[in-house]
Every structure is written in structure tokens, then in C-alpha cells.
ROVODREN-119754 format. One record per residue (C-alpha): residue number from 0; x, y, z. Coordinates in steps of 0.25 Angstrom, whole numbers, plus 2048, in hexadecimal, padded with zeros to 3 digits. Each point is the difference from the previous one (the first is absolute). Layout:
{NUM {X Y Z}};
...
! end
This chain:
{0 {800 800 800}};
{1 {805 80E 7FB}};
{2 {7FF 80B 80A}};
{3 {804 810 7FF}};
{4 {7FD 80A 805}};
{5 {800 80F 7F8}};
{6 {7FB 80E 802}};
{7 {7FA 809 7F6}};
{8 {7FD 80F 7FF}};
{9 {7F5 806 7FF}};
{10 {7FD 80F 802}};
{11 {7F5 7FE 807}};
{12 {807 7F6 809}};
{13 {80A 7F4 804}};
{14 {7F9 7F2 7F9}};
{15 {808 7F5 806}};
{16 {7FD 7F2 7F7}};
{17 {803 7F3 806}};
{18 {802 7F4 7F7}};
{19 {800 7F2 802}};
{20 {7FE 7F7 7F5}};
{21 {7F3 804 7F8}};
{22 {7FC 805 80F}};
{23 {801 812 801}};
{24 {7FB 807 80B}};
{25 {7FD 80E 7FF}};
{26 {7FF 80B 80B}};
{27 {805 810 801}};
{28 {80A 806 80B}};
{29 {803 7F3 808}};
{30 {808 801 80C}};
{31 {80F 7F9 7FD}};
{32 {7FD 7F9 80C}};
{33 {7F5 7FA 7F9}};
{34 {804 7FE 7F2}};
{35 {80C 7F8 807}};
{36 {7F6 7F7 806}};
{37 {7F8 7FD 7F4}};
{38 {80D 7FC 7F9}};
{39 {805 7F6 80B}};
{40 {7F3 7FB 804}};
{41 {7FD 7FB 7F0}};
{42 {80F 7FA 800}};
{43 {7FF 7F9 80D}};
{44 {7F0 7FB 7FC}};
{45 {805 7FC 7F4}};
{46 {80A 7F5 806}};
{47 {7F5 7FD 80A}};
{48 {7F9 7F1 7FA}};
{49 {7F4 807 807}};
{50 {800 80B 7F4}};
{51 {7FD 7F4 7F7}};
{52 {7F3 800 807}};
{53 {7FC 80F 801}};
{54 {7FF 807 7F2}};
{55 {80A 80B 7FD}};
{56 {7F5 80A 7FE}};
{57 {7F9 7FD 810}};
{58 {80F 802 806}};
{59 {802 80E 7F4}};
{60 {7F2 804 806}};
{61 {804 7FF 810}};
{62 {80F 805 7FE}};
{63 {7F9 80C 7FB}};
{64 {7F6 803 808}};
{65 {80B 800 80C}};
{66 {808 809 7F7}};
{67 {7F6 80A 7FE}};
{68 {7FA 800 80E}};
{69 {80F 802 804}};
{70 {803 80A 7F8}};
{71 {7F1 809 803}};
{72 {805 7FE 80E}};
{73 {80F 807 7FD}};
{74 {7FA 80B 7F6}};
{75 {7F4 802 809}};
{76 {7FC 80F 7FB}};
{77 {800 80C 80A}};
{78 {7F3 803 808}};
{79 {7FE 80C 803}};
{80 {7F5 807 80A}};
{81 {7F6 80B 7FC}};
{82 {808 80A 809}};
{83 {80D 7F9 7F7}};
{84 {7F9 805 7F2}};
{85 {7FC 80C 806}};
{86 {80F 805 805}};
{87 {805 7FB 7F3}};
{88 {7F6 80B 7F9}};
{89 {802 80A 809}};
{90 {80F 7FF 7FD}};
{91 {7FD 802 7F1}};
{92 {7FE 810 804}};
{93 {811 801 805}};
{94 {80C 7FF 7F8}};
{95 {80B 801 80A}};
{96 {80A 7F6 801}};
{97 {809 7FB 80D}};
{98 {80B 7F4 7FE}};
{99 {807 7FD 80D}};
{100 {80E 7FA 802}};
{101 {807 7F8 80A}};
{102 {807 7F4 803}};
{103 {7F9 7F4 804}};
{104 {7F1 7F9 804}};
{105 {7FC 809 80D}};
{106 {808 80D 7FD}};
{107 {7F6 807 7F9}};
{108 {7F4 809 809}};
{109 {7F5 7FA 7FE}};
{110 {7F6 807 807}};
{111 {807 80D 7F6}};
{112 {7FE 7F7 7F5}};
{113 {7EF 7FE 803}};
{114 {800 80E 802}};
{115 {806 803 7F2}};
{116 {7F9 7F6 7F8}};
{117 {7F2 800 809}};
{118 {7FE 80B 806}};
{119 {806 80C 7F5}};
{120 {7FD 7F5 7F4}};
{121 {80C 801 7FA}};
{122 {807 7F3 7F9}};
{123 {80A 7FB 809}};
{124 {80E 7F6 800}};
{125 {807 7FB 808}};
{126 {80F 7FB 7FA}};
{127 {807 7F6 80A}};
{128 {80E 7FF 7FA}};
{129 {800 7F2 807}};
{130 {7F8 7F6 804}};
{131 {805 7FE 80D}};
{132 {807 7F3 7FE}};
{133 {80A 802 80C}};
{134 {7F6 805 80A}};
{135 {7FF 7F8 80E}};
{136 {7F5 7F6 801}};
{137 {7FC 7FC 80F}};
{138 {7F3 7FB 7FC}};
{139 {805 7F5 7F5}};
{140 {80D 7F8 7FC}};
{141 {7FF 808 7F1}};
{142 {80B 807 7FE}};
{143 {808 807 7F3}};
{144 {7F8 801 7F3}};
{145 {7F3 7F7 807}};
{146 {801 80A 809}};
{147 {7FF 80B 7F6}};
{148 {7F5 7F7 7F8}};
{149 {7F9 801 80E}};
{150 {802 810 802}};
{151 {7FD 804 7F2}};
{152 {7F2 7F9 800}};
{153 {7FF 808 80D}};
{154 {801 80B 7F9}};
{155 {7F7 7FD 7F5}};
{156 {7F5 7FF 80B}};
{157 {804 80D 806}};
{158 {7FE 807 7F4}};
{159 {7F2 7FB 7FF}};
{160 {7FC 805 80B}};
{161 {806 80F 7FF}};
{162 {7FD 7FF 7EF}};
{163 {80D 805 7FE}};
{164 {808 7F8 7F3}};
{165 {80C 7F6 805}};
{166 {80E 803 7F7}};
{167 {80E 7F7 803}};
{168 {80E 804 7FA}};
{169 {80A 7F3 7FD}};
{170 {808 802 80F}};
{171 {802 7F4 808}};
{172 {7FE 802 811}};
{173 {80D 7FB 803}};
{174 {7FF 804 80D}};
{175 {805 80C 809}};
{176 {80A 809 7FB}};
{177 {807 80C 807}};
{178 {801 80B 7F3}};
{179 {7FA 802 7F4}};
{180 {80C 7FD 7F8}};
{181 {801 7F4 802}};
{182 {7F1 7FC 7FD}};
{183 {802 807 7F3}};
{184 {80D 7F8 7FB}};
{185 {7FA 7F2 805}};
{186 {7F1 804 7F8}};
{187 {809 806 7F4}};
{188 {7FC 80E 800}};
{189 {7FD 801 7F2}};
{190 {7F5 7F6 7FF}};
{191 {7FA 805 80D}};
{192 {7FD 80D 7FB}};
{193 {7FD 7FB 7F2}};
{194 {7F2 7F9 808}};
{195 {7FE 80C 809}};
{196 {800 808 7F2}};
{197 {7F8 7F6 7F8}};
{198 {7F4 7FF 80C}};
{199 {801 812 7FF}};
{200 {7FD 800 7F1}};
{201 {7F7 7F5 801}};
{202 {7F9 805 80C}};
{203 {801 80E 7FC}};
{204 {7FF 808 80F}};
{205 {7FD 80D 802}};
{206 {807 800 80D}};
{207 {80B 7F8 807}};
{208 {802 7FC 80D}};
{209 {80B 7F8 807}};
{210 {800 7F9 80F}};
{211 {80E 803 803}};
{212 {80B 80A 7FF}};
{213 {80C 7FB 7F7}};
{214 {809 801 80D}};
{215 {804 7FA 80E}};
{216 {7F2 804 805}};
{217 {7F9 7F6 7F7}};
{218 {806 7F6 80A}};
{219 {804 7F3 7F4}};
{220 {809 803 7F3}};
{221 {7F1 7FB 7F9}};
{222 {7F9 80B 806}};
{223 {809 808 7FB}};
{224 {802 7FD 7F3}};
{225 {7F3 801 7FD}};
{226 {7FF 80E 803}};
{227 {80B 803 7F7}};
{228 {7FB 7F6 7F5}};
{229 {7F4 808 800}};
{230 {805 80C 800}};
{231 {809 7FC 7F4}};
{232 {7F6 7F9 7F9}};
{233 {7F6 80F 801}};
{234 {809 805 7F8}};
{235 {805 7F5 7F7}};
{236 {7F1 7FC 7FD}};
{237 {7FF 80D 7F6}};
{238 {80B 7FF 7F9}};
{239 {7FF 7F8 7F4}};
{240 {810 7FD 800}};
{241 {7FF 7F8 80E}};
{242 {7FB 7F1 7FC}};
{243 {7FB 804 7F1}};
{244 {7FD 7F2 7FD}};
{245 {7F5 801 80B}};
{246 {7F9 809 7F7}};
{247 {7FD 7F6 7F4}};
{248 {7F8 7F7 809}};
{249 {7F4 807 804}};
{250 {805 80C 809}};
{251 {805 80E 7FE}};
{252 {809 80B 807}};
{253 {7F7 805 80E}};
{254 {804 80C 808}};
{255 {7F9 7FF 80D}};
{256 {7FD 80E 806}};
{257 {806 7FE 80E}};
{258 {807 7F6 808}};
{259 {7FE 801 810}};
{260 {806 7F7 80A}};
{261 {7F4 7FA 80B}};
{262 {808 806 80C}};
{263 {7FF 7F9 80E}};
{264 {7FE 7FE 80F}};
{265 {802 7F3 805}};
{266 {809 7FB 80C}};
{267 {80E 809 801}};
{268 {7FF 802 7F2}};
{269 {7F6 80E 7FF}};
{270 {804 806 7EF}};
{271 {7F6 80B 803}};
{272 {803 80F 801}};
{273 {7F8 80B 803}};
{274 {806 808 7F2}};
{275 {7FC 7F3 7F7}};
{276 {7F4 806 7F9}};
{277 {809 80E 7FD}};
{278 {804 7FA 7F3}};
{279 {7F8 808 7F5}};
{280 {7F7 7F8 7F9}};
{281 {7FE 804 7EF}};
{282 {7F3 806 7FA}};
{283 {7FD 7F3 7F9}};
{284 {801 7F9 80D}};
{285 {7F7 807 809}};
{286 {7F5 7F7 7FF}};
{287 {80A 7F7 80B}};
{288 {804 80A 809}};
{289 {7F2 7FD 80A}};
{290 {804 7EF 7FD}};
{291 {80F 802 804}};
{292 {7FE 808 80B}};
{293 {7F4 7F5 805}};
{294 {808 7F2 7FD}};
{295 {80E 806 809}};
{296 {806 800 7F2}};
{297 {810 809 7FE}};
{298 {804 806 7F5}};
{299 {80C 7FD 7FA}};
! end
């Protein structure tokens, strides 16, 4: 008995065609988990002297009910409450923009992050630059990338909560580190920045906001470094000499309004300052004066 397996494009979707002998089964966006199984339960079966007895369209049929009811349960679509819909249209009426940057899962200001994207309606990211993968784990024996497996789908669920959008650079959390530098030699600078640039362009914020400072007072060489990536990357994101391939696939050059850096209060380490809002804010910019001013935001 022949068996392959192989994938055709459609525009309108992903057709996956099992063959086995004169035997096809058909069925639309399956779950690779899935397909796998199709494909070794028709081998294994048909080494089986019970398949003799069971006719190859009876096993086709149940193989692919379980594929489908597998793959309905991984692609289950969105559910959204009425008081969903009816913040996703009020959102409709505001154009402004916020893309926040740090370093791993649990940097970010959530509650600033609901504010922005629930309470002002403005569209709103988060870019962790890791997934967290050298966190500590006090509650399970995962550690390194299942770790980071773990954290990222933390995240994930955050952000469904707060509505705000969930962004990852190529960074690995290797652990602590004392200075920036050296996280910026073992991620490789360049390529770093290249994702913090990309998520810019294809994000397209109006406004910037960092967790850390790019010094000692971040407290980790990752905190820091994302500071001064992003900072970096405001600039490099408009101009259409930094990372030009990135502009043949979909994206093009973005020069955000502002960058602000989410100064804060929290055991010995107080970054606030009674002269942080003296910065002058641009006409075009106005609109977030009020917002900076409420969210405990520092002008860079």
C-alpha cells in the first residue's frame, strides 16, 4: 500500500490531501498534530490483520472525524461579549497608537496597558524582546525554552485580558546579566534591532514607551538594553537606509511621534522626579499631554 502525504495551496486556504492507495481523504487547515496521526494510524492499521476485516473507507471515515474534531478544537474561533463588540466599535472613532517596550514576560505595566487600549481606545503593544526562557520557576520543574513556552502563553492571556496586541524580538533570556553591553554582544546587536524595527514599521505607533532606563538603574543589562534598542530603533524605523530589505515585504519606514520611558516607584529604586513632565511636548503632540501626565509617563 502507497501512502504520501502532500500539501496544496489554495488562496483561500491550506487543503491538506491524504493518499492511501485509491483511499483520499480531504479536510481544510488540520492541526499538524492531527495530519500526523491520520498518517500513522493508516500505516499502523494497515499492518494490522484486523484491517483485513474493516474496510478502508470505515477507518478513512473515523480517522477523520477525529482529525476535524481535533483541529475545531485548536482553531476554536474568538468569542467575543456584546460589551466585546461594543468596545471594538467605539474604538473605531481613535486613531492614536502606543507600542510598548521591555525585556521580558511581567516587565510590562499592565494595568497602563488596559488604561491605554480600554480606557483611552487607543491600539496597543506590547514587545517583549524575550520570552522569558531564563526566568526562576518555584512552582514547576520547567526551566530554559519550556520555560519560556510557558511564559509566552502567559502572556498571550494577558494581553486578552487588557486588549493590548503581543510582539517578540529573536532575543533568548539567557539569564541575568549585569550591563547592557553584554546583553547586546551575546543577542547580536544588529539583528535585535532589525525585530524592534520591523514590529515599529509594521505596528506603526504614534507614540513610544519604554519600561527602563538604558543605565545601572534599570537594574539587568536586559532591561537595559531594551531601553536603548528602542530608542535606536525610533530612529532607525524611519529611515529607509537602516534594514531596507524589510521594506520589500510588506512594511515601510514609520517615524513615531515620541518616545517616553514608564518611570518608576517601587522598592529602593524611586526614577520619578518632581521636573519630569518640564520636557516640552510638540504641537502635533498635545493630544497626550493629559495621557502622559495621567499614566506616570517621563519624557525622554
Amino acid at each position: 500500500m502507497s501512502f504520501e502525504i502532500r500539501h496544496k495551496h489554495n488562496t483561500a486556504r491550506n487543503t491538506s490531501l491524504f493518499t492511501a492507495g485509491d483511499d483520499r481523504i480531504n479536510f481544510c487547515e488540520a492541526e499538524c498534530f492531527a495530519e500526523i496521526f491520520c498518517a500513522y494510524a493508516i500505516i499502523f492499521a494497515n499492518s494490522m490483520a484486523v484491517f483485513k476485516t474493516i474496510s478502508r473507507q470505515a477507518l478513512a471515515a473515523t480517522i477523520l472525524l477525529f482529525a476535524v474534531f481535533t483541529s475545531s478544537r485548536a482553531q476554536a474561533p474568538a468569542a467575543y461579549s456584546s460589551a466585546d463588540i461594543y468596545l471594538q466599535l467605539k474604538k473605531l472613532n481613535v486613531l492614536g497608537s502606543v507600542l510598548y517596550i521591555a525585556a521580558h514576560p511581567d516587565d510590562e505595566n499592565t494595568r497602563l496597558l488596559a488604561y491605554f487600549s480600554k480606557e483611552k481606545l487607543y491600539r496597543t503593544g506590547y514587545l517583549s524582546l524575550t520570552r522569558g526562557d531564563g526566568g526562576q520557576n518555584l512552582i514547576g520543574d520547567e526551566q530554559g525554552i519550556d520555560l519560556g513556552l510557558i511564559r509566552t502563553q502567559e502572556l498571550l492571556s494577558a494581553r486578552r485580558i487588557d486588549g493590548a496586541e503581543q510582539f517578540f524580538s529573536r532575543a533568548y533570556d539567557f539569564g541575568f546579566c549585569k550591563t547592557a553591553d553584554e546583553a547586546l554582544k551575546t543577542w547580536d546587536h544588529d539583528k535585535i534591532l532589525s525585530d524592534v524595527v520591523w514590529v515599529i514599521r509594521k505596528f506603526q505607533p504614534d507614540v513610544i514607551i519604554t519600561r527602563f532606563p538604558g543605565d545601572e538603574r534599570a537594574g539587568h543589562g536586559h532591561h537595559a538594553a531594551s531601553a536603548i534598542l528602542a530608542k535606536e530603533a525610533f530612529a532607525a524605523a524611519a529611515d529607509p537606509t537602516r534594514f531596507p530589505e524589510q521594506l520589500k515585504n510588506g512594511v515601510q519606514t514609520w517615524q513615531a511621534k515620541r518616545i517616553l520611558w514608564n518611570a518608576f516607584n517601587f522598592g529602593n529604586n524611586n526614577t520619578t522626579t518632581p521636573d519630569q513632565f518640564a520636557a516640552m511636548i510638540r504641537n502635533d503632540f498635545a493630544k497626550w499631554s493629559k495621557v502622559i501626565k495621567e499614566a506616570g509617563l517621563r519624557a525622554e
